[in-house]
Structure formats: C-alpha cells, structure tokens
TORDOMI-283190 format. One record per atom (N, C-alpha, C, O): residue number from 1; y negated, x negated, z; residue in one letter; atom name. Coordinates in steps of 0.001 Angstrom, whole numbers. Layout:
# TORDOMI-283190
- NUM  Y  X  Z  A  CA
...
END
This chain:
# TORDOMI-283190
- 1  11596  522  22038  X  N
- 1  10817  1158  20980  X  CA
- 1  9364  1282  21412  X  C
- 1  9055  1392  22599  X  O
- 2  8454  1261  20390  X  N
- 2  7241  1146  20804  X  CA
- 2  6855  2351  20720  X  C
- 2  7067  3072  19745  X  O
- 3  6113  2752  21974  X  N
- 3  5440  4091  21533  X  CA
- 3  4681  5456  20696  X  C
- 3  4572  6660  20459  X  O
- 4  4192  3681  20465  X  N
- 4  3012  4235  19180  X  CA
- 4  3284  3876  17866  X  C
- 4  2460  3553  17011  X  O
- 5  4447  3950  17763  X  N
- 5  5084  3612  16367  X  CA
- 5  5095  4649  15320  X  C
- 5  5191  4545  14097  X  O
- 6  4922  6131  16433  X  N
- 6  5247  7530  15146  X  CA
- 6  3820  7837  15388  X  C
- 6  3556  9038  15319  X  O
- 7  2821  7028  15659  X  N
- 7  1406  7379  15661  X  CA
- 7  995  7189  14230  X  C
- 7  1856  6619  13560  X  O
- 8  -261  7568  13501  X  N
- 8  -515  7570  12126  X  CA
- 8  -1763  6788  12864  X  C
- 8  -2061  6486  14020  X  O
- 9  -2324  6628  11555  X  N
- 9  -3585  5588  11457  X  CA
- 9  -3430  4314  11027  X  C
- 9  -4477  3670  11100  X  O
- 10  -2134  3489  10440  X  N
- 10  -2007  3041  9749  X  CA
- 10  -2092  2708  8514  X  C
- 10  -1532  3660  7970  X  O
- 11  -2496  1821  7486  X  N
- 11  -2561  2047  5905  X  CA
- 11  -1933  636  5427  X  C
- 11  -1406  -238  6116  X  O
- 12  -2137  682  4132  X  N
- 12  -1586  -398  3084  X  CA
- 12  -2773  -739  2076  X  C
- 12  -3479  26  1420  X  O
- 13  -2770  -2099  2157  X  N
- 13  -3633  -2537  1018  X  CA
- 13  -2914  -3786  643  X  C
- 13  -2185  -4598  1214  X  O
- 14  -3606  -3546  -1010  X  N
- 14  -3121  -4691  -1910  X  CA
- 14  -4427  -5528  -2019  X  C
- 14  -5579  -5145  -1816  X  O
- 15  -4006  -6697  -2369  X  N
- 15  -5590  -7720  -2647  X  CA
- 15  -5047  -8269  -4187  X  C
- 15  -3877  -8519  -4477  X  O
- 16  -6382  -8394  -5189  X  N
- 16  -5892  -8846  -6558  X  CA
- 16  -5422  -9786  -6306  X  C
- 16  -5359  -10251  -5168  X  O
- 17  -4854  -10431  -7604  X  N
- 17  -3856  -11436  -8258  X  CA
- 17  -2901  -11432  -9062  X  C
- 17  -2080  -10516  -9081  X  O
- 18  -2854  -12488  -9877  X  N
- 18  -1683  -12322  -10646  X  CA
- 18  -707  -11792  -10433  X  C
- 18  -138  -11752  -11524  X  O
- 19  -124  -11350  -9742  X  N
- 19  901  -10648  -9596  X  CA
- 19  1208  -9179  -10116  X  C
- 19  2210  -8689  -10637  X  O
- 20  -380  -8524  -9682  X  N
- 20  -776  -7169  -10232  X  CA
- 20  -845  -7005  -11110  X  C
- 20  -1977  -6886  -11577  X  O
- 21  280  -6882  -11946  X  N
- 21  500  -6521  -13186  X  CA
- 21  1911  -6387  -14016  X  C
- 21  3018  -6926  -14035  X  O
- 22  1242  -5403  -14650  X  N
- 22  2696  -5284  -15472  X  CA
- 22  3492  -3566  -14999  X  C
- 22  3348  -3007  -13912  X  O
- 23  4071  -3200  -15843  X  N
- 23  4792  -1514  -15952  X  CA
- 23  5196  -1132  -14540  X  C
- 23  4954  -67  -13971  X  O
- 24  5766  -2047  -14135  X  N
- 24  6735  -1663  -12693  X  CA
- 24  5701  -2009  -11856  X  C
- 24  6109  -1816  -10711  X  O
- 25  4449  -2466  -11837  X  N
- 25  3674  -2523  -10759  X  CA
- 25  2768  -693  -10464  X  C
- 25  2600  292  -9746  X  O
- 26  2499  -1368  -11630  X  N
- 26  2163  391  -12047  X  CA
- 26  2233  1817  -11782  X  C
- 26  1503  2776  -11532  X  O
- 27  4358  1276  -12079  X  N
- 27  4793  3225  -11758  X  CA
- 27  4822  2918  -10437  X  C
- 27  4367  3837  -9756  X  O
- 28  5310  1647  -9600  X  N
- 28  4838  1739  -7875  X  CA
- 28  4172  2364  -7201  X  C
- 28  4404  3195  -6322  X  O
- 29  2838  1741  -7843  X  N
- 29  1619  2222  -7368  X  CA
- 29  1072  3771  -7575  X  C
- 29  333  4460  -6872  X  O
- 30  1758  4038  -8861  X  N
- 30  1408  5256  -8945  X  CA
- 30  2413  6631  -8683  X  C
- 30  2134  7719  -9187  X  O
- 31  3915  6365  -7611  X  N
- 31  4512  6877  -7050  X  CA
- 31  3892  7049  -5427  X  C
- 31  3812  8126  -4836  X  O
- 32  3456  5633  -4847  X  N
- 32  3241  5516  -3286  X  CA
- 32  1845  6236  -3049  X  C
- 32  1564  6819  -2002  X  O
- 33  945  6118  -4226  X  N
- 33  -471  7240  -3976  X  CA
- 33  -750  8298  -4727  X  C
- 33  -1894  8744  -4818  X  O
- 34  943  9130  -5735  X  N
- 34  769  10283  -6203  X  CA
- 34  162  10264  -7051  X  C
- 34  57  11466  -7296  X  O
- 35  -491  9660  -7915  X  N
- 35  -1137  9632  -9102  X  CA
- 35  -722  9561  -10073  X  C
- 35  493  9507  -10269  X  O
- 36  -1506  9542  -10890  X  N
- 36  -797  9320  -12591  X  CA
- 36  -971  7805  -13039  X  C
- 36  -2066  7257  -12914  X  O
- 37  197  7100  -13597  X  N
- 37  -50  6384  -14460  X  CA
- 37  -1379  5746  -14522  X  C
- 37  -1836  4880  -13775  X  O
- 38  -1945  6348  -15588  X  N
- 38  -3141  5564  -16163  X  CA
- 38  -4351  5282  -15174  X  C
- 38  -5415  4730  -15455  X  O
- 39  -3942  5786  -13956  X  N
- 39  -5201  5996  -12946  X  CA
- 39  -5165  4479  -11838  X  C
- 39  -6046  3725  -11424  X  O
- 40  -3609  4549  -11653  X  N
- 40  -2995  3435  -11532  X  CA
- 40  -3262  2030  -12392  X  C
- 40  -3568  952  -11881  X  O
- 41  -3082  2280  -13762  X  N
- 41  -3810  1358  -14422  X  CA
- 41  -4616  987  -14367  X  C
- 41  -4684  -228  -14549  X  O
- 42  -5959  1825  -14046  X  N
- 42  -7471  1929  -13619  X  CA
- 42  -7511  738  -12195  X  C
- 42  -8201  -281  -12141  X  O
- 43  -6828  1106  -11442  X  N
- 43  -7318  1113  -9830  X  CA
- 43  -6512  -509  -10101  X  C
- 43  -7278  -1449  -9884  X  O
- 44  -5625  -755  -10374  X  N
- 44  -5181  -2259  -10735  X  CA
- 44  -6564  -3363  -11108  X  C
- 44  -6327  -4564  -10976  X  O
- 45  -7312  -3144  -11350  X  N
- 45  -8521  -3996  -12178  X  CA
- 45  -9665  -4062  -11015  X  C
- 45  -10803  -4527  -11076  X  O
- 46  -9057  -3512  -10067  X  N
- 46  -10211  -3728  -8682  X  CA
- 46  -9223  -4910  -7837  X  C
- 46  -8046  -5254  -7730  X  O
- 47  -10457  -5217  -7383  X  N
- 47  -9826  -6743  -6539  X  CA
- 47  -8660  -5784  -5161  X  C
- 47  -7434  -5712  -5083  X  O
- 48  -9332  -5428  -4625  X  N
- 48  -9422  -4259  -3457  X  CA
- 48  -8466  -3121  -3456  X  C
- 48  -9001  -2197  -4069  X  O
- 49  -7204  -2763  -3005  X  N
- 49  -6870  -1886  -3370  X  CA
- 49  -6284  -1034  -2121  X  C
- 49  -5096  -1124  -1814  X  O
- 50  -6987  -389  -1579  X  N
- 50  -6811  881  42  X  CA
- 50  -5580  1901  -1025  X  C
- 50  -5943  2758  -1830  X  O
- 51  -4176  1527  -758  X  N
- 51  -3216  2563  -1444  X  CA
- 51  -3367  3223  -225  X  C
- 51  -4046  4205  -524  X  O
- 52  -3134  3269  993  X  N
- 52  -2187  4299  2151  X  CA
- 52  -3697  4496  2774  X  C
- 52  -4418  3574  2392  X  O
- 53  -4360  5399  3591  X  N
- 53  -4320  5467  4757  X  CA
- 53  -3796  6618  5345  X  C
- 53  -3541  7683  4783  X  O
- 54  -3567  6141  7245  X  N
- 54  -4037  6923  7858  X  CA
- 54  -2031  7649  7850  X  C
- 54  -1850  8863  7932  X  O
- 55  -1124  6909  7770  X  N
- 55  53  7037  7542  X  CA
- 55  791  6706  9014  X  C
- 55  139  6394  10011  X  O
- 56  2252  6821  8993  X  N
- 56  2636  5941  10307  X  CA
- 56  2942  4434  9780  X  C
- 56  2707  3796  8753  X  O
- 57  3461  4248  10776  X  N
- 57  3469  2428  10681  X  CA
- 57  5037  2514  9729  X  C
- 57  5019  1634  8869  X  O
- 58  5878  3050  9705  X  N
- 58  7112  3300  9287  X  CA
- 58  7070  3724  7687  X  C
- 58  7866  3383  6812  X  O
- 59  5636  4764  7541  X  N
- 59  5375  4910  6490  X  CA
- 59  4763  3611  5173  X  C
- 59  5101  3399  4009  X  O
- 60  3809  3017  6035  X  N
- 60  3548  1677  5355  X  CA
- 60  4349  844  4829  X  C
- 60  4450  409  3682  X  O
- 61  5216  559  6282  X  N
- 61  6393  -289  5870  X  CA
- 61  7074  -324  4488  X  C
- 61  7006  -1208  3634  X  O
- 62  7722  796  4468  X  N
- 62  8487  1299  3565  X  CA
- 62  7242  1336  1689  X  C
- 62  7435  986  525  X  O
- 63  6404  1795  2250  X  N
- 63  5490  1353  462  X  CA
- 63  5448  -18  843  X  C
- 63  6166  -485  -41  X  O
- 64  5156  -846  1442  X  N
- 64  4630  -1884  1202  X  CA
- 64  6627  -3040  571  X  C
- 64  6807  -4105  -19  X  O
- 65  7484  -2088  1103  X  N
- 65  8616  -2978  859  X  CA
- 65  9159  -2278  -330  X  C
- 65  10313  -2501  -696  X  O
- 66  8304  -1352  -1019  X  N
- 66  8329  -807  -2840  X  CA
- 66  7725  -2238  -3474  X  C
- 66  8507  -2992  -4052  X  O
- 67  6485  -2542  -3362  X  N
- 67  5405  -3248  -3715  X  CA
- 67  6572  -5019  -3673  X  C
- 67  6955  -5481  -4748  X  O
- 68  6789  -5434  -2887  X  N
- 68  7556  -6482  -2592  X  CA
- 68  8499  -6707  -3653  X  C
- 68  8562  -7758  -4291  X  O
- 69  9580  -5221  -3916  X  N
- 69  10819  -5395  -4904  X  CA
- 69  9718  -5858  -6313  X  C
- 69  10162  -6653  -7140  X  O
- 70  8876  -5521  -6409  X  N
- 70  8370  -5894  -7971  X  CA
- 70  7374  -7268  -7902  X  C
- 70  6851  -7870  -8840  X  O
- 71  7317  -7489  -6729  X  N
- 71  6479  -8715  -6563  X  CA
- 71  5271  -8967  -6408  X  C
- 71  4562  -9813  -6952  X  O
- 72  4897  -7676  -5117  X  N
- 72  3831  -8080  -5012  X  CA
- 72  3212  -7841  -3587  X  C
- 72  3449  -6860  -2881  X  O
- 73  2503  -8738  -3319  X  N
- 73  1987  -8453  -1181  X  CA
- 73  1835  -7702  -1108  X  C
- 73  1492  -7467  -2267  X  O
- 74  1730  -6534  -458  X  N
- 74  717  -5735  418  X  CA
- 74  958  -6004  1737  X  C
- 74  1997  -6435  2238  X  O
- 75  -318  -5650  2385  X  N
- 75  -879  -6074  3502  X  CA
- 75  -600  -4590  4612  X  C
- 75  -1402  -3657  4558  X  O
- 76  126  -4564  5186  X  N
- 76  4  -3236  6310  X  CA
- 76  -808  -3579  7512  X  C
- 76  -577  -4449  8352  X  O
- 77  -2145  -2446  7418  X  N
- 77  -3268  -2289  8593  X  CA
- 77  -3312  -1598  9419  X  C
- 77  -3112  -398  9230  X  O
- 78  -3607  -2134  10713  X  N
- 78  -3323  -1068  11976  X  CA
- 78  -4353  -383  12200  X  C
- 78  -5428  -757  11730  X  O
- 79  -4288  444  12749  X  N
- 79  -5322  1723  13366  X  CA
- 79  -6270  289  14129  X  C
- 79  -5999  -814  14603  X  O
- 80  -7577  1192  13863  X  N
- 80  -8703  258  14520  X  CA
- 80  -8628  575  16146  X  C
- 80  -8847  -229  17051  X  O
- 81  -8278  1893  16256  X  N
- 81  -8425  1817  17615  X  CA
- 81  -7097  1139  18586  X  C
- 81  -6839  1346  19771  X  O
- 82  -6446  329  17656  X  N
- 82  -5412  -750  18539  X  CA
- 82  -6010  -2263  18496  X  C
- 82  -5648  -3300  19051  X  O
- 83  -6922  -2002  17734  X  N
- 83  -7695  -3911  17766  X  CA
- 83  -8137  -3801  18622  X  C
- 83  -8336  -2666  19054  X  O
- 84  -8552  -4998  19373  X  N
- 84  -9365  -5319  20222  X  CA
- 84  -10550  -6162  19839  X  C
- 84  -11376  -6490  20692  X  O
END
C-alpha cells in the first residue's frame, strides 16, 4: 500500500467534448460537486472543468468512475507537491 494514498491534494477534471452532455451527465456532475442542477448545466459549456479539488486519491477515483458509467473521461490530478 502506498503511503500517501489517504493523503488529500488530489482533484478531478473533465476536458470538453461531445460527450458532455445530456441529463445523466448533469445529475453526475451535479451530485460529485454538490450543486444544483442548473449550475451544472452552466459549468458544462466551459471547455475546463476543476470538479474535485484537494480530495484523496480514493476520493477521485471513485467520482471519476461516476463520470465513466455515463460516458465520460475525467482526468484524476495529483498533488503538485508529488511532481517533479
């Protein structure tokens, strides 16, 4: 097991595309960052989309494998202070 696995500083981002779209992308998105609906709707129309930070790596995982069942990437990012 890796140490720094229950460390936070992790996040999730989506990048546009066709994919982003449609009801079930939606209530996803707007379950994994607590929002409402229509705000979700909003934040869909940006290329760019920072859903998580600052989560554990376990936490990402798990939204980013919500995002997947409806069809769509997200990208899980590591804490900067593990890049080199």
């Amino acid at each position: 097991m890796d140490p720094l696995s229950g460390s936070k500083g992790f996040g999730l981002i989506l990048v546009g595309g066709a994919s982003m779209k449609g009801p079930k992308v939606v209530a996803v998105l707007s379950e994994v960052m607590g929002c409402a609906e229509s705000i979700a709707q909003g934040l869909l129309k940006k290329r760019v989309i920072h859903v998580l930070n600052d989560v554990t790596e376990a936490e990402a995982k798990a939204a980013a494998r919500k995002f997947a069942a409806v069809g769509v990437v997200a990208k899980v990012s590591e804490p900067k202070y593990f890049k080199r």
